[in-house]
C-alpha positions in Angstrom: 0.0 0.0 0.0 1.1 3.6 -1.1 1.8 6.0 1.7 -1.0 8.3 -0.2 -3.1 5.6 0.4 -2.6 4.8 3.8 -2.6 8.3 4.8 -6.2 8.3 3.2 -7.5 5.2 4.8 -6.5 6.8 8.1 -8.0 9.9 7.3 -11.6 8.2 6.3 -10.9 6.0 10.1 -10.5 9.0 12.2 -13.7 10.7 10.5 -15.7 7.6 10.8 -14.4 7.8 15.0 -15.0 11.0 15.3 -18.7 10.8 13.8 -19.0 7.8 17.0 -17.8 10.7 19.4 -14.8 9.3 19.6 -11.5 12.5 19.7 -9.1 10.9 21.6 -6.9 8.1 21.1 -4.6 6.3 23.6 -2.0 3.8 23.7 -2.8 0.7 25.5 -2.1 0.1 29.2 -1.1 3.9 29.5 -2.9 6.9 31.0 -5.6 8.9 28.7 -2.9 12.0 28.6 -0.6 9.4 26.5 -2.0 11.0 22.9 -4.7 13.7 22.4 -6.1 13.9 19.4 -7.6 17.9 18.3 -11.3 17.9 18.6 -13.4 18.0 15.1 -13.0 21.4 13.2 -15.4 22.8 10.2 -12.8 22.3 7.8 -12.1 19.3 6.3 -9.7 17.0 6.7 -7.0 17.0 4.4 -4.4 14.4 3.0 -1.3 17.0 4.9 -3.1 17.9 7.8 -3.5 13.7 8.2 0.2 12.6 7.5 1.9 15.6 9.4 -0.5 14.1 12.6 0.9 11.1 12.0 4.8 12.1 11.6 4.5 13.8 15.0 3.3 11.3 17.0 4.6 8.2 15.1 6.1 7.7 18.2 3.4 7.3 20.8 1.1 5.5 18.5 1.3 1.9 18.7 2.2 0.0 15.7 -1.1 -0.9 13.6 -2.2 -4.6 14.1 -2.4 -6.9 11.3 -5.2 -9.0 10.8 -5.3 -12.2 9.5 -6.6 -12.0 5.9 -9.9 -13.1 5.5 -11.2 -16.5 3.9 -11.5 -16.5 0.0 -15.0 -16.8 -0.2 -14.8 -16.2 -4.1 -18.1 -14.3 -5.1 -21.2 -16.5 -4.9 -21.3 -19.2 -2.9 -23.2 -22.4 -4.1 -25.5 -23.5 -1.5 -24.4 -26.8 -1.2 -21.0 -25.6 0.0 -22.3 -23.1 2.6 -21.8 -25.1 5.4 -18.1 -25.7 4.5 -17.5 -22.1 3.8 -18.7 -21.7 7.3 -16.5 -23.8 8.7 -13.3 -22.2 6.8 -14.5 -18.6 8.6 -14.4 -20.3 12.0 -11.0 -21.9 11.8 -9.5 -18.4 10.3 -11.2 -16.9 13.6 -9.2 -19.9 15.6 -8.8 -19.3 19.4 -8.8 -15.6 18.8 -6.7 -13.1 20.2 -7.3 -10.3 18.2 -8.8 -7.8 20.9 -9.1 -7.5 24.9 -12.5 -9.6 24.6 -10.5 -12.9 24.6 -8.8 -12.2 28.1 -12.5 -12.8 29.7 -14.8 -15.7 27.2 -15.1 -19.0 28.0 -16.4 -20.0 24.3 -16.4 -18.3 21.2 -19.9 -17.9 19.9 -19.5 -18.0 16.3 -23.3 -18.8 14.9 -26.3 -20.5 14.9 -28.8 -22.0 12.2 -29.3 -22.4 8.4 -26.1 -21.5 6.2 -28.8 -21.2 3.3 -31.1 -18.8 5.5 -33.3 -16.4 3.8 -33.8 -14.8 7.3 -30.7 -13.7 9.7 -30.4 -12.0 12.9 -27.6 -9.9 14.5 -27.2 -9.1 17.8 -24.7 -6.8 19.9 -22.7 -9.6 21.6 -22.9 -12.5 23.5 -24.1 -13.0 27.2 -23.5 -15.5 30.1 -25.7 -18.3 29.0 -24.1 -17.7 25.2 -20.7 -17.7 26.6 -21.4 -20.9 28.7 -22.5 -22.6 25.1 -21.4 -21.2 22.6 -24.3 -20.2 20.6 -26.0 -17.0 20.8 -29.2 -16.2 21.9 -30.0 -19.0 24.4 -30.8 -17.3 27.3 -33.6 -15.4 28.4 -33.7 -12.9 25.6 -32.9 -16.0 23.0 -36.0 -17.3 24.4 -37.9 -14.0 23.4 -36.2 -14.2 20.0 -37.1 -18.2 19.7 -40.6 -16.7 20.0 -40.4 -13.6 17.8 -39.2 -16.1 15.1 -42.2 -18.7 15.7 -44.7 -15.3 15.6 -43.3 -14.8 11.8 -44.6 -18.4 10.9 -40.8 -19.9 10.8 -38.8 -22.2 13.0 -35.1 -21.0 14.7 -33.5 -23.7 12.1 -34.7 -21.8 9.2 -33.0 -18.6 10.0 -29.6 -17.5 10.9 -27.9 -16.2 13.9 -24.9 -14.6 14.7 -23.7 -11.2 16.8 -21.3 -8.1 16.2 -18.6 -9.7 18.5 -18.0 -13.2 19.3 -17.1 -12.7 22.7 -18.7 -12.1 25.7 -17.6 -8.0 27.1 -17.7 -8.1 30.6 -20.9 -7.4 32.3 -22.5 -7.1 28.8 -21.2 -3.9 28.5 -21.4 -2.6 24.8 -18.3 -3.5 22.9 -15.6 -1.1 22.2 -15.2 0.2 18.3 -12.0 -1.7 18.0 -13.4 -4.7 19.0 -16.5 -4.2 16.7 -14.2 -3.3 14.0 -11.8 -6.4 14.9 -14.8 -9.1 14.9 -17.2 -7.5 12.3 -15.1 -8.3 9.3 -16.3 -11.7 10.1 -19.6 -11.2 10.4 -19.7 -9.8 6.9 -17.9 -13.1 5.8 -20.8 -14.8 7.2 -23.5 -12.5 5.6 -21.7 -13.3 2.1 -21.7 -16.9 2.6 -25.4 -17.0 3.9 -26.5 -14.1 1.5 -30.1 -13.9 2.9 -32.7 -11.8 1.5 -33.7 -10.2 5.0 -31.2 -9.2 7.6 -32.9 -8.0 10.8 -30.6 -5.8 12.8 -31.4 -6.5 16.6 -30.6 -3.1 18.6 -28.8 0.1 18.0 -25.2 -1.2 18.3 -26.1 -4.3 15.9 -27.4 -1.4 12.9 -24.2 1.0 13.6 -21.5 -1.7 12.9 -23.7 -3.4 10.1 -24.1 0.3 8.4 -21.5 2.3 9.4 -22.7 5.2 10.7 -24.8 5.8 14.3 -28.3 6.8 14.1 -30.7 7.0 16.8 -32.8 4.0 16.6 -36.0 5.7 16.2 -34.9 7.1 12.9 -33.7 3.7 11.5 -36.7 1.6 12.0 -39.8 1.7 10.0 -38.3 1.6 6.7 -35.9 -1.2 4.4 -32.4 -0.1 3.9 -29.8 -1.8 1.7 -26.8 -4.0 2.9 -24.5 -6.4 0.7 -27.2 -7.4 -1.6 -30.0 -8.2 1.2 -32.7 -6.0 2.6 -31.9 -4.6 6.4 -34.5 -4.4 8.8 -33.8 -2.7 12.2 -36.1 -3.0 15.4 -35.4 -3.6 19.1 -32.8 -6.1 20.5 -35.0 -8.8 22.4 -33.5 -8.1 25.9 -34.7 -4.2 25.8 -38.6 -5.6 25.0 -37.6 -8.2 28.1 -37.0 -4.5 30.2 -39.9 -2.5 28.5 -42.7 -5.0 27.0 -44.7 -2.1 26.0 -42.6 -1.9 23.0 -43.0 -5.7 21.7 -46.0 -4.0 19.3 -43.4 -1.7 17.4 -40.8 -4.6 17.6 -43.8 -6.9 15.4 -44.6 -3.9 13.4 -40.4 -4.2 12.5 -40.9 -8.0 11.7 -44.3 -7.5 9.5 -41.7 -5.2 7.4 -39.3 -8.2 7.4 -42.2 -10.5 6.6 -43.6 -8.5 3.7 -40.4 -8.6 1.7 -39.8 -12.5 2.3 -43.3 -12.8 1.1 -44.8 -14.2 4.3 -47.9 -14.4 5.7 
């Protein structure tokens, strides 16, 4: 990779941070006054402005970490070889160490259900019963999902599961944009092997990684939006209708949406 070109790439990663609320940037292990990074300005961030940043504090910076490429997936994959494509995603995640998550999970919870799914689900991340098995959504708000799915007219072995991380964050915490950004390329692996015509998006922290950008919730829902060749619904994670029930009406109207473009009754 060109310097122009890497220069550019971080230019587009700080924006993208910075659109999170996210100015400063630390090295890990050290105290937040390590690096401080220059609140947003109205201008625009330029190519110089980016790489003389970078010259100055080359130094504090850690090194950038290299992931492991991902799995040839090869453009369409047939059916019939779903599963194994799968499979091949899971061994290049191996007992991952990529990010902090690690240090705490007991299992990785990779996915769940039908590699040829028309329907999939994402979540935020795992909890304690999903760390314990190893498959998400199995506790109490998998069992709120298990009936969301039976409302639709469709069994949890027709659809596909899978979360934003693959690891538990301690106290179900929301995960941290590195390790969203570290585990997500993954997730799209699995999207472009499943290739399902309806993603449903469960929860705010579930649309932002699987779009890009943060919106509130409120603005997201209620209409079909467009993600790596399938249609993206977004509505309520199961465990905030398990806090506030009054909202499983709007979470149905969300899945009528999802229904009317599979062509279900």
């Amino acid at each position: 990779m060109s310097d122009a070109a890497y220069y550019q790439q971080l230019a587009a990663r700080i924006a993208y941070c910075r659109d999170l609320g996210i100015f400063d940037f630390y090295r890990r292990g050290e105290p937040a006054a390590a690096v401080e990074v220059a609140p947003p300005v109205a201008e625009p961030i330029t190519l110089a402005a980016i790489q003389e940043q970078v010259e100055i504090q080359e130094q504090a910076i850690p090194p950038r970490k290299t992931l492991p490429a991902q799995p040839a997936v090869g453009g369409v994959v047939a059916p019939a070889k779903r599963p194994a494509a799968l499979v091949a995603i899971r061994e290049e995640i191996g007992d991952c160490t990529r990010c902090a998550l690690s240090q705490g999970r007991n299992k990785i919870v990779f996915g769940d259900g039908d590699p040829n799914a028309r329907l999939m689900f994402v979540g935020e991340g795992p909890g304690a019963d999903e760390d314990a098995q190893g498959l998400p959504f199995v506790g109490r708000a998998g069992q709120l999902l298990n009936n969301m799915i039976s409302a639709m007219g469709l069994k949890r072995e027709q659809v596909y599961i899978a979360n934003i991380v693959k690891c538990r964050p301690p106290q179900n915490r929301v995960p941290e944009p590195e390790e969203a950004h570290t585990c997500s390329q993954f997730l799209f692996q699995q999207i472009d092997v499943v290739r399902p015509e309806v993603l449903v998006a469960l929860g705010s922290t579930a649309a932002t990684y699987l779009m890009g950008a943060k919106s509130p919730l409120t603005a997201l829902r209620g209409r079909v939006h467009e993600l790596r060749g399938s249609k993206l619904i977004v509505t309520y994670h199961p465990a905030f209708l398990l806090r506030d029930p009054r909202q499983k009406k709007e979470a149905w109207k969300d899945l009528q949406i999802a229904m009317a473009e599979l062509g279900l009754k």
